[in-house]
C-alpha positions as CSV (number, residue, x, y, z in Angstrom):
1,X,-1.4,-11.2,-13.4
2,X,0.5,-9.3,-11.3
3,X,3.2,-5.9,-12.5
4,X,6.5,-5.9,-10.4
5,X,7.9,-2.2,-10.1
6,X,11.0,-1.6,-9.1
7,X,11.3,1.9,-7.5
8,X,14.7,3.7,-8.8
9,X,13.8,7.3,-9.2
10,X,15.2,8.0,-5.4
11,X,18.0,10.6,-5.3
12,X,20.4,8.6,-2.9
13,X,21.2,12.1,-1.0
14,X,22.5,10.1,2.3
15,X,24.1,7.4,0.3
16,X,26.5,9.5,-1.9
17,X,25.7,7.8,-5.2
18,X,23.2,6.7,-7.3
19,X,22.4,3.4,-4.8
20,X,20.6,1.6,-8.1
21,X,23.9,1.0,-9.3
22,X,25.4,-0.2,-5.9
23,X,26.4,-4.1,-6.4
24,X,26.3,-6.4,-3.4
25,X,27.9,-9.7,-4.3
26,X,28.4,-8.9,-7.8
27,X,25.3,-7.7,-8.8
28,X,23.8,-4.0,-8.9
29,X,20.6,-3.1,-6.8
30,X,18.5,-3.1,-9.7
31,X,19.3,-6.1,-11.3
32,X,18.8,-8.1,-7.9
33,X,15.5,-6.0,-7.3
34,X,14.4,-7.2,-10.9
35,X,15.6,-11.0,-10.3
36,X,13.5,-11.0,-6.9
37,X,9.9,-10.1,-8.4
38,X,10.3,-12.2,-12.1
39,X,9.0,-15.0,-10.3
40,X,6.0,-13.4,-8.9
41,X,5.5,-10.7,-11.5
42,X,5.1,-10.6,-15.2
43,X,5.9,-7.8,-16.1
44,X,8.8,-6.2,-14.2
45,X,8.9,-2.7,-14.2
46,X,11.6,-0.3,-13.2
47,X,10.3,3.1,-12.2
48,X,13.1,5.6,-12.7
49,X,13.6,9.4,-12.8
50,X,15.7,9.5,-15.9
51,X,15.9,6.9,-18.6
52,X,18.8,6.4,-19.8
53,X,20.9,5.1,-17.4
54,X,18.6,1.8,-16.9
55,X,18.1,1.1,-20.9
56,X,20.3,-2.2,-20.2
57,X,18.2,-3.5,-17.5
58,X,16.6,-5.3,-19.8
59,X,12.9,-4.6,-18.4
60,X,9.9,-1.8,-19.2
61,X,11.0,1.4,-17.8
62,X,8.5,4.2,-16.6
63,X,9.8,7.7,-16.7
64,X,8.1,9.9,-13.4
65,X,4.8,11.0,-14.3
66,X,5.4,14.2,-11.9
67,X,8.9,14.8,-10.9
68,X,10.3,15.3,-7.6
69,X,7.9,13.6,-6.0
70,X,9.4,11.0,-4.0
71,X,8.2,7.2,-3.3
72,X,4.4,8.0,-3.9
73,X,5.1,9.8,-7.3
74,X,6.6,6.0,-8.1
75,X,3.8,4.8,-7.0
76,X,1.6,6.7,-8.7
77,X,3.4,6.2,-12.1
78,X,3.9,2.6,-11.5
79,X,0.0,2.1,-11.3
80,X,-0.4,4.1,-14.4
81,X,1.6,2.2,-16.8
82,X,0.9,-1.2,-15.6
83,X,-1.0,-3.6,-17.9
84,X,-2.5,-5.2,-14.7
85,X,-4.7,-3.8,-12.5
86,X,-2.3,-5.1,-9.6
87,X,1.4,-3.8,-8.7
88,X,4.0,-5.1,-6.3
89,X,6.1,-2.5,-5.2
90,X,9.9,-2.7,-4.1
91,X,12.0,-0.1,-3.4
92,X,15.6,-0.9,-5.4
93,X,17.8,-0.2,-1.9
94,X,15.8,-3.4,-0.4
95,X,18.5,-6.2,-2.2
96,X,16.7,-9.3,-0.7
97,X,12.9,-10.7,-1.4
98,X,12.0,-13.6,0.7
99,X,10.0,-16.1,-1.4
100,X,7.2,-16.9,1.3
101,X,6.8,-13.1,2.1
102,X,5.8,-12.3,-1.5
103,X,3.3,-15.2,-1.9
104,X,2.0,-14.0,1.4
105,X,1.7,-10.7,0.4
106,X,0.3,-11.2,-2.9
107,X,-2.4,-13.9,-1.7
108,X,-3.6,-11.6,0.7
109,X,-5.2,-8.8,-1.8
110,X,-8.4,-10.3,-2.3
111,X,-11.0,-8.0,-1.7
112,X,-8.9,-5.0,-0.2
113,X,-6.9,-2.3,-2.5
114,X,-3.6,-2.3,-1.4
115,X,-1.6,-4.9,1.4
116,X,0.7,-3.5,3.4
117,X,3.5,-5.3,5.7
118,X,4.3,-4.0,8.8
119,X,7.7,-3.9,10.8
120,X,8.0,-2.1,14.3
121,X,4.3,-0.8,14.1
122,X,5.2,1.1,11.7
123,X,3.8,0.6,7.5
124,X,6.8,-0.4,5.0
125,X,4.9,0.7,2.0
126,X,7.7,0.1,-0.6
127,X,7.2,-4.1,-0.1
128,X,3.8,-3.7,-0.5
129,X,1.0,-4.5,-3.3
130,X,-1.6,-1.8,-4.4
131,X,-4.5,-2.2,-7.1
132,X,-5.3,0.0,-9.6
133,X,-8.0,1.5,-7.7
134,X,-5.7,3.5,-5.7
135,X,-4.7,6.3,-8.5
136,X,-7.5,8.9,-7.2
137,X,-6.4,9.0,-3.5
138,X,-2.6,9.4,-4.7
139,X,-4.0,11.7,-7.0
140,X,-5.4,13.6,-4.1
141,X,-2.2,13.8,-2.0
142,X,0.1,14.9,-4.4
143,X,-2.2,17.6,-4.7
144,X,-1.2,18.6,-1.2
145,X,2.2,20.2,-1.4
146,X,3.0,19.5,2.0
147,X,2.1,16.3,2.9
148,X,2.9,13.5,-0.8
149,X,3.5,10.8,2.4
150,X,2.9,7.2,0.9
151,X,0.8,6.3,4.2
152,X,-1.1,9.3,3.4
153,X,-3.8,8.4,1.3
154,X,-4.2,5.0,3.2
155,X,-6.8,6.0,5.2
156,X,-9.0,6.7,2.0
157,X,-8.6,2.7,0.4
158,X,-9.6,-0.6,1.9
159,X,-5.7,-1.8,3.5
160,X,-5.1,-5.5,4.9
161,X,-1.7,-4.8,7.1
162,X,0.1,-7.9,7.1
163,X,1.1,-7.5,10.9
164,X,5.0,-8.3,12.0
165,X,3.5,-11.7,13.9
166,X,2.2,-13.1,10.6
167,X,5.2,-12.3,8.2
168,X,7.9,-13.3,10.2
169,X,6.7,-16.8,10.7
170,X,7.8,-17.0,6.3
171,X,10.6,-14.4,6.6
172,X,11.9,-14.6,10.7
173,X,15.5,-12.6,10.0
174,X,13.1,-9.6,8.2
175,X,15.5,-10.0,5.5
176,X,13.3,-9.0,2.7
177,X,13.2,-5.6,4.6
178,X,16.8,-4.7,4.8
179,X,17.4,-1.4,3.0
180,X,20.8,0.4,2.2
181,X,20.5,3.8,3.0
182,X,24.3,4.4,3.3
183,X,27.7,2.7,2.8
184,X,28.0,1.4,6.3
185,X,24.0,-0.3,5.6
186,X,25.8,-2.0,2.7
187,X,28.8,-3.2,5.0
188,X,26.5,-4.5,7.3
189,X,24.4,-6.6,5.2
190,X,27.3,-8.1,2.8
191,X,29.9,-6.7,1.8
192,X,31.3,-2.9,-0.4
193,X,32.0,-3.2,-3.4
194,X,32.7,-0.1,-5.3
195,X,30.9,0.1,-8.9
């Protein structure tokens, strides 16, 4: 058994609005975030900042454990109130989850605590699985009021990074790692629709 957590708690600062609410095609982020893990995870989680404005998602909601603390707060509070000891991770501006990417992240946990994708060199750590085992190095950098960078307390688990050569032969157009950042991001992966 695997938890799906949707991270929502972002403040959309460059994107004008709340970008969970965004559609694209008809559907808001959240929803199609939700849709994309339910065949991979049971259950789905949506990691928020405020409650109430995602009580008709129709999934578990997890309130931030500490506030203001950005994508590894989620994290954080995702592995806390999962009922498994494993949690896929997906931030809710990424719209699109290629089937083969997941299965090829989720099959490649064994014996490691967290598996990471990589695009450009560079870690994407909200498409990414981490185990339960990785709440006392998170622990430790949000400790550190200066750092409380997701790729911060990699260096302290066992990481498999799924290298851009491996994933793109089950997901070539990197489509599962398209994020919307602001309204011309939306444009250019489908279409604006105001909510």
């Amino acid at each position: 058994m695997i938890t799906g957590a949707v991270l929502a708690g972002g403040r959309s600062l460059r994107f004008g609005k709340n970008k969970a609410f965004q559609k694209l095609r008809g559907k808001r982020f959240v929803d199609l975030a939700i849709e994309s893990l339910r065949p991979f995870c049971d259950p789905v989680m949506v990691v928020v900042d405020v409650i109430e404005p995602y009580l008709d998602t129709g999934v578990m909601l997890a309130q931030d454990i500490i506030q203001r603390q950005g994508p590894l707060g989620g994290i954080y509070t995702a592995l806390l109130f999962s009922p498994a000891e494993w949690v896929f991770v997906k931030a809710t501006d990424m719209p699109f989850l290629v089937p083969g990417l997941a299965c090829l992240i989720i099959d490649a946990k064994e014996g490691f605590d967290a598996v990471v994708p990589k695009l450009n060199d560079y870690y994407d750590p909200l498409l990414a699985v981490y185990n339960r085992r990785c709440l006392p190095a998170i622990a430790r950098e949000l400790e550190e009021p200066d750092r409380r960078q997701v790729k911060g307390f990699y260096r302290k688990i066992r990481i498999r990074t799924v290298p851009e050569i491996e994933w793109r032969k089950v997901d070539p157009d990197a489509l599962s790692f398209k994020n919307v950042n602001t309204p011309s991001d939306l444009a250019e992966i489908g279409g604006f629709e105001r909510s």
